[in-house]
C-alpha positions as CSV (number, residue, x, y, z in Angstrom):
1,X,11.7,-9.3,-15.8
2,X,11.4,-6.0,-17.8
3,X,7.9,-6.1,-19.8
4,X,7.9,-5.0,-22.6
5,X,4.4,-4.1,-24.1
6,X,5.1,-4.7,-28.0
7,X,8.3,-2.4,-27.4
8,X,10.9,-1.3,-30.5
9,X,13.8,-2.4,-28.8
10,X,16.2,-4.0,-31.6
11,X,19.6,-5.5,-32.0
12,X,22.0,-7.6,-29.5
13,X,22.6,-6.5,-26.1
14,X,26.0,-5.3,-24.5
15,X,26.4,-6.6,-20.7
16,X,28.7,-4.6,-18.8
17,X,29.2,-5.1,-14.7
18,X,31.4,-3.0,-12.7
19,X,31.6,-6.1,-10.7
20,X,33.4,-5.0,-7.7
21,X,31.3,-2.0,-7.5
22,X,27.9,-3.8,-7.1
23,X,29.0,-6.5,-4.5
24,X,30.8,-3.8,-2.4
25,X,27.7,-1.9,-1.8
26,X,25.6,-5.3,-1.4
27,X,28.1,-6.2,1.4
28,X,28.2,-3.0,3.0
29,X,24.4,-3.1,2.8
30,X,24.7,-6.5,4.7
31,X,27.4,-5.9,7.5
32,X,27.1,-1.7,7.9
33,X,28.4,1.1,5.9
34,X,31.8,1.3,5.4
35,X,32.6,-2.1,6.2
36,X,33.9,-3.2,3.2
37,X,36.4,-0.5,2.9
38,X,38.3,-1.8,5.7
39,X,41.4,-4.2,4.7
40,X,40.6,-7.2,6.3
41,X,37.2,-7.6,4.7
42,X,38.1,-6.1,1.2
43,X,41.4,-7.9,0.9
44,X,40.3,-11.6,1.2
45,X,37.9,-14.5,-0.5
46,X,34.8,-12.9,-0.8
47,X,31.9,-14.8,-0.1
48,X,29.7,-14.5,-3.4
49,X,26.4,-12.2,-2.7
50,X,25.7,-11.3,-6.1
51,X,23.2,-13.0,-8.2
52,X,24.7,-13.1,-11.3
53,X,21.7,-15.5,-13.1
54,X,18.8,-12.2,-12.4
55,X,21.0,-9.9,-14.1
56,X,21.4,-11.8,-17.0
57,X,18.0,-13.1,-17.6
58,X,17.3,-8.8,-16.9
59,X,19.6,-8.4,-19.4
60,X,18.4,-11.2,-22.4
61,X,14.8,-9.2,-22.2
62,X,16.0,-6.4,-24.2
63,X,17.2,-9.0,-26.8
64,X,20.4,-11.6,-27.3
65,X,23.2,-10.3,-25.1
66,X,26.4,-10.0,-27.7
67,X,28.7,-8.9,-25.1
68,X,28.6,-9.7,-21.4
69,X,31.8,-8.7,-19.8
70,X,32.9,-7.9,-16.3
71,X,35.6,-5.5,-14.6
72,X,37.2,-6.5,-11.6
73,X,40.4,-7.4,-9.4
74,X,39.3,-11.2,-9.7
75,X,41.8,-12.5,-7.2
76,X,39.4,-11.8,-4.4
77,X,36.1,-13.6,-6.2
78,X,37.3,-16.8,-6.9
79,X,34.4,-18.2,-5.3
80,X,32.2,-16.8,-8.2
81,X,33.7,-18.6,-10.7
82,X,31.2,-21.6,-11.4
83,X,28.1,-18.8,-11.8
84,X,30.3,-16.6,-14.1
85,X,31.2,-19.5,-16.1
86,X,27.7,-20.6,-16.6
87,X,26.6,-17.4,-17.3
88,X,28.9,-16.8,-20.3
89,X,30.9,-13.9,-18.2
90,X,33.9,-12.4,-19.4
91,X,36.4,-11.6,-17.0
92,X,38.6,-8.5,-17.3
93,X,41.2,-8.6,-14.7
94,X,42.0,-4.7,-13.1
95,X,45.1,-5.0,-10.4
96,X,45.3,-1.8,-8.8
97,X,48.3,0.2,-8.7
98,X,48.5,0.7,-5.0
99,X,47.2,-1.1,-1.7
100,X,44.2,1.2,-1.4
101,X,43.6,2.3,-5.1
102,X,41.1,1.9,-7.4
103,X,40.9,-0.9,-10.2
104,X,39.7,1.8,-12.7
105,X,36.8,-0.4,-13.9
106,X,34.8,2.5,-14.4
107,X,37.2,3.8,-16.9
108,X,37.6,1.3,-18.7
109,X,34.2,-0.3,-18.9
110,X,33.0,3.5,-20.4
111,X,36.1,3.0,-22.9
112,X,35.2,-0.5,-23.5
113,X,31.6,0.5,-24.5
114,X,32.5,3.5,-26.6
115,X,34.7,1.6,-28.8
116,X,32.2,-1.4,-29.0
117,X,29.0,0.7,-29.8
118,X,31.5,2.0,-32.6
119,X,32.9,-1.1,-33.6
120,X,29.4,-3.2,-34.0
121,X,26.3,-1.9,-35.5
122,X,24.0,-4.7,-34.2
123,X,24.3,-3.6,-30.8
124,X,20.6,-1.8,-30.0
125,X,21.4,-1.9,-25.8
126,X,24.2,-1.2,-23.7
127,X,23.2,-2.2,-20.4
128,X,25.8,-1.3,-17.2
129,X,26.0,-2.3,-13.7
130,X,27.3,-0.1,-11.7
131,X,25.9,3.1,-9.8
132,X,28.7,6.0,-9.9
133,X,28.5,9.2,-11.3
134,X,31.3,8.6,-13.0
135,X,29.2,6.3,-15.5
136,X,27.3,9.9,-17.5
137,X,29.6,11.0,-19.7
138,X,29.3,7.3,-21.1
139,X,25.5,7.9,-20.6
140,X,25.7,10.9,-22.8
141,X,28.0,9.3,-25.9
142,X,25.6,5.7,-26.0
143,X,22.5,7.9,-26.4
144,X,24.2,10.2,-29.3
145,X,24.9,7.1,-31.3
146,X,21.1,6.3,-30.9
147,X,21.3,3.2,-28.5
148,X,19.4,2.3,-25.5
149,X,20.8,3.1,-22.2
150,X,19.8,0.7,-18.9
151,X,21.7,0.7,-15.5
152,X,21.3,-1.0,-12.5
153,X,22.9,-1.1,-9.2
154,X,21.9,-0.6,-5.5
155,X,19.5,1.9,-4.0
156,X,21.6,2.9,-1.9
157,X,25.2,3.3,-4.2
158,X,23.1,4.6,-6.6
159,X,23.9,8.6,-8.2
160,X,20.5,9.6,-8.6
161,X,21.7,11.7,-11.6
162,X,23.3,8.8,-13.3
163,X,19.9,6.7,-12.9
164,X,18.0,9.9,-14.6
165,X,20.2,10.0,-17.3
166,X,19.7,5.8,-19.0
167,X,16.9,5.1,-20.7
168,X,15.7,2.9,-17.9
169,X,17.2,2.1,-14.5
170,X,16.6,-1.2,-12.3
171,X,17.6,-1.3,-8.7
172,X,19.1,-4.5,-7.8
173,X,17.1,-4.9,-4.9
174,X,13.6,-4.9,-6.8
175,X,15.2,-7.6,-9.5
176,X,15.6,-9.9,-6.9
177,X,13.0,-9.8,-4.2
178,X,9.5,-8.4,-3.9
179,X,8.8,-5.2,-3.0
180,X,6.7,-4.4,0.1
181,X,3.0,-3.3,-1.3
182,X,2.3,0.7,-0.6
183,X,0.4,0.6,2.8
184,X,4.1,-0.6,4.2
185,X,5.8,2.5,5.8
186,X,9.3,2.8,4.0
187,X,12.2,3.4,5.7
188,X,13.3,6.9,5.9
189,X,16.4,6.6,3.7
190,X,19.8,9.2,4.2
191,X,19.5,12.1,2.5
192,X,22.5,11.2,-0.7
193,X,20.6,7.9,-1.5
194,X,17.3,8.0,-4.2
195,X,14.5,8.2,-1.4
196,X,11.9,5.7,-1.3
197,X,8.8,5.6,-3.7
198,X,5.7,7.3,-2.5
199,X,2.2,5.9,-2.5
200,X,0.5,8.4,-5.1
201,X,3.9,8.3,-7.6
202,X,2.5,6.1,-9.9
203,X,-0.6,7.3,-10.8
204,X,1.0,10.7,-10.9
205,X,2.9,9.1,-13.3
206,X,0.4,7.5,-15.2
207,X,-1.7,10.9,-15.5
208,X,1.6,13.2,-16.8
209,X,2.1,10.3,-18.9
210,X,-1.4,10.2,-20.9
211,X,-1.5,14.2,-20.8
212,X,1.5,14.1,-22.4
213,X,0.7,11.9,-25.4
214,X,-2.6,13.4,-26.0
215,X,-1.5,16.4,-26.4
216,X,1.3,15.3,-28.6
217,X,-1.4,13.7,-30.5
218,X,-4.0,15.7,-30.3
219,X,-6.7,13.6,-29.5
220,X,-7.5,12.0,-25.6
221,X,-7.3,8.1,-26.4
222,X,-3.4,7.4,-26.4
223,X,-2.5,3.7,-26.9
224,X,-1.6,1.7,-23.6
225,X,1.5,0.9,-25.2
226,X,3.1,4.1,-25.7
227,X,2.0,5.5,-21.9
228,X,5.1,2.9,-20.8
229,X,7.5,4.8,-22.8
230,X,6.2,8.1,-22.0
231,X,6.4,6.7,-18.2
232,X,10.5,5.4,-18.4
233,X,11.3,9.1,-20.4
234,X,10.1,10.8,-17.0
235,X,11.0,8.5,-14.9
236,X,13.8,5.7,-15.8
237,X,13.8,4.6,-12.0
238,X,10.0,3.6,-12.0
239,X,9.3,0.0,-11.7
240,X,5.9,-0.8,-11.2
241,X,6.5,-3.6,-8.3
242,X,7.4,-0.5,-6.3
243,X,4.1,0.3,-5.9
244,X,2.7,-3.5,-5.7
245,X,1.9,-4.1,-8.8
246,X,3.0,-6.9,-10.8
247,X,3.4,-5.5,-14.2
248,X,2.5,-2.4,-16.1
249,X,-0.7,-3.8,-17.0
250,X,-1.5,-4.5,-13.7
251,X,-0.8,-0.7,-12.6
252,X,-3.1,0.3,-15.1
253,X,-6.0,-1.5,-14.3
254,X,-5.9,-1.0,-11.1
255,X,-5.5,3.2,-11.4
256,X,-9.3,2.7,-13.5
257,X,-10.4,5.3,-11.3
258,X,-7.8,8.1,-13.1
259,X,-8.4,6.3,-16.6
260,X,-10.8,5.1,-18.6
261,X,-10.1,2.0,-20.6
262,X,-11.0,0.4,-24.3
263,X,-10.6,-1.6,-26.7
264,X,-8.5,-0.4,-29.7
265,X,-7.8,-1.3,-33.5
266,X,-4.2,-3.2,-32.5
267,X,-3.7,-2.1,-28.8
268,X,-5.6,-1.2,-25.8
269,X,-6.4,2.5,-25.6
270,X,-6.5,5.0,-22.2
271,X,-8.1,8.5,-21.7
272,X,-8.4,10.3,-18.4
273,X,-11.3,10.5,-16.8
């Protein structure tokens, strides 16, 4: 669950899953690249390795979802069908215009939410699923009409220039299981996925963050608050349970040896040591 830390995030919430796209990479994940790209798996009842409940409740903590709507060639995910339904889903049906084609999802998910973010003023978050490049021009128009931007997909389908450019960006694999704490040795990952979180990141972070704000400001004590914010404009990947910690918070306090900690007039305050 994304904390939030007395955030400004208003309005309804626009859900958006390039459905196909995240339980490709999931399966390919599970049974070896390129696996899913072969006929006989891609062309039949697909066994349902998405959960769809996570992204939602991911989704309702930026506020009510108005819109939650997903793209894909649904012939093949029947077997979905009783966790779509209870989570409110709407399907959009894509056939493809040849064998081996794509659906176009992309396309027209970033059409869908162009028009929408036009259409209705109360929507504050546009939230997609999905990890392609193909997803920034979309980036760039949602942010011009002053909304806020979150992806998620899998690390490893992941454009790591489509992560930097939401607002914030959730790997599917942190939303749904634990991360290993820092003193486990990550895996060397291939050189075209986002490479694994190092040890020192976050409080790197966390320093660049509170330098940052007081000099903005002008004076050393910047509210705890604010030093989230500052973290998810460098950074929209970071997720502090990454690094083993359980919230933002949590990160903080246990960093006490980079900053210096007090009570403020409505919030917590931080300085560097």
């Amino acid at each position: 669950m994304v904390e939030s830390n007395g955030g400004d995030e208003t309005g309804s919430v626009a859900l958006y899953w390039d459905f196909e796209n995240l339980h490709a990479s999931l399966y390919e994940e599970r049974f070896g690249d390129g696996a899913y790209s072969k006929p006989d798996n891609r062309f039949k009842a697909q066994e349902p390795l998405v959960d769809v409940q996570a992204i939602v409740e991911l989704a309702s903590s930026f506020g009510s979802i108005a819109i939650n709507r997903a793209y894909c060639n649904w012939q093949y995910f029947g077997r979905y069908r009783d966790t779509l339904l209870q989570a409110a889903v709407e399907l959009i049906q894509l056939f493809p215009p040849g064998g081996s084609a794509k659906n176009g999802a992309d396309i027209k998910l970033c059409l869908d939410a162009v028009e929408d973010i036009g259409r209705y003023a109360h929507i504050g978050t546009v939230v997609i699923i999905g990890g392609d490049s193909d997803y920034m021009p979309v980036a760039q128009k949602i942010k011009a009409a002053g909304r806020t931007l979150v992806g998620l997909a899998s690390r490893k389908s992941t454009n790591r220039h489509w992560a930097k450019s939401c607002h914030e960006f959730r790997y599917y694999e942190n939303l749904v299981e634990p991360a290993p704490p820092p003193s486990v040795p990550a895996i060397q990952a291939p050189t075209d996925t986002p490479p694994a979180p190092q040890a020192d990141s976050a409080a790197d972070l966390l320093r660049r963050a509170v330098k940052l704000l007081a000099e903005t400001k002008g004076d050393a004590w910047v509210n705890k608050g604010s030093i989230w914010y500052m973290i998810k404009r460098l950074d929209p990947t970071f997720d502090p349970k990454e690094h083993g910690y359980s919230n933002f918070s949590a990160m903080v306090k246990a960093l006490e040896s980079i900053v210096e900690i007090k009570k403020g007039e409505f919030d917590q305050i931080v300085r560097l040591r």
